[in-house]
Legacy VTK file of the C-alpha trace (Angstrom):
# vtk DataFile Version 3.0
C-alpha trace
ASCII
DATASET POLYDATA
POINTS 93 float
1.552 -7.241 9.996
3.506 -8.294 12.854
2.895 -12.362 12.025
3.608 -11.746 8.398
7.756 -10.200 8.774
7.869 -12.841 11.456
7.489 -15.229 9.219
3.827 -16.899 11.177
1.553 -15.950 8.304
2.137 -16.557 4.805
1.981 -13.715 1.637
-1.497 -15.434 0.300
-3.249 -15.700 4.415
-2.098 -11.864 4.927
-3.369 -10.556 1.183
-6.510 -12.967 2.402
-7.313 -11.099 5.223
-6.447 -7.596 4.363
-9.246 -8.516 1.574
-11.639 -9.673 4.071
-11.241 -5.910 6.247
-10.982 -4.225 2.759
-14.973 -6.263 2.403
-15.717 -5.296 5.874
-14.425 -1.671 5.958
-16.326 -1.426 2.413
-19.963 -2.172 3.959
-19.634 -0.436 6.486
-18.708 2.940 4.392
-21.703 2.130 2.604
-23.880 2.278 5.949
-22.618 5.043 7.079
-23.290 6.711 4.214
-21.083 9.692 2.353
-21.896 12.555 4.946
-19.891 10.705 7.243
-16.814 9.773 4.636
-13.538 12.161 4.651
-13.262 15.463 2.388
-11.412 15.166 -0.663
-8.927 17.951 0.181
-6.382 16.778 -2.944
-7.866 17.159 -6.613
-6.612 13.764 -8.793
-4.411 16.429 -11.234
-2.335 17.158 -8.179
-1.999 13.164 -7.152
-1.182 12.433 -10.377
1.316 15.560 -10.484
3.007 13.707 -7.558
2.780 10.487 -8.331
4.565 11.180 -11.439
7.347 13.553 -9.403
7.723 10.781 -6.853
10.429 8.893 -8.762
12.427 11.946 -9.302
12.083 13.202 -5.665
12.450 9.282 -4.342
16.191 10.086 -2.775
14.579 13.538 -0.775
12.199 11.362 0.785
12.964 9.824 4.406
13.432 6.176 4.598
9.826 5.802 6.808
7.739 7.940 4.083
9.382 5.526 1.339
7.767 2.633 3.599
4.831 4.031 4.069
4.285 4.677 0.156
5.572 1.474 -0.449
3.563 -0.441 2.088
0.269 1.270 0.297
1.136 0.493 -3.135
1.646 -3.188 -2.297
-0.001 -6.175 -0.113
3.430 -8.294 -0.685
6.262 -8.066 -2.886
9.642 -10.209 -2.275
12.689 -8.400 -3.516
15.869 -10.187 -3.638
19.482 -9.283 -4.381
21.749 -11.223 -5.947
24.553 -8.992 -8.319
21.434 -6.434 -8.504
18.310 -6.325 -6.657
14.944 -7.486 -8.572
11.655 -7.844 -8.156
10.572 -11.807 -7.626
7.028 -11.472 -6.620
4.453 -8.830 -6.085
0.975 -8.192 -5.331
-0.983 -4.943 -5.442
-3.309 -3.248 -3.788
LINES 1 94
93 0 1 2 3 4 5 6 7 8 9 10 11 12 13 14 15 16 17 18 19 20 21 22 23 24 25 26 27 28 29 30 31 32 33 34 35 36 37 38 39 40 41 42 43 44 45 46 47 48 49 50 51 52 53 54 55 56 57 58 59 60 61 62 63 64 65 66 67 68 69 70 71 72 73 74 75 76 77 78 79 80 81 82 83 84 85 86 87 88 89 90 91 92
């Protein structure tokens, strides 16, 4: 993480190996097996409930949640501003 906002490791190499731990992090779930894998404590009506409140509530947020949901929705994206900020180039999870 560090390498990539320094500018050391491209967009591509970082989304490369987040890919390669996302592999890795899969096979070893499957070893484990799912007695060992996390509760669902969150039904999928109330993630969706919140996904879909999140743009309303966006501004009660604090700036290091915003990151953080952010920083889980994407592996890059390049926003620049020139009059208005746009999106130039994203990649998702």
């Amino acid at each position: 993480m560090m390498a990539l906002g320094d500018g050391k490791l491209s967009g591509d190499d970082y989304a490369t190996l987040i890919d390669g731990e996302d592999a890795r992090i899969n096979e070893l779930r499957k070893q484990a097996g799912p007695e060992l894998l996390p509760e669902q404590t969150i039904s999928i009506t109330e993630v969706h409930e919140a996904f879909l409140d999140l743009k309303n509530n966006w501004n009660l947020i604090d700036s290091a949640t915003q990151k953080q949901v952010i920083q889980s929705l994407f592996r890059k994206i390049t926003i620049k501003k020139s009059d208005d900020w746009h999106i130039v180039d994203m990649l998702t999870v």
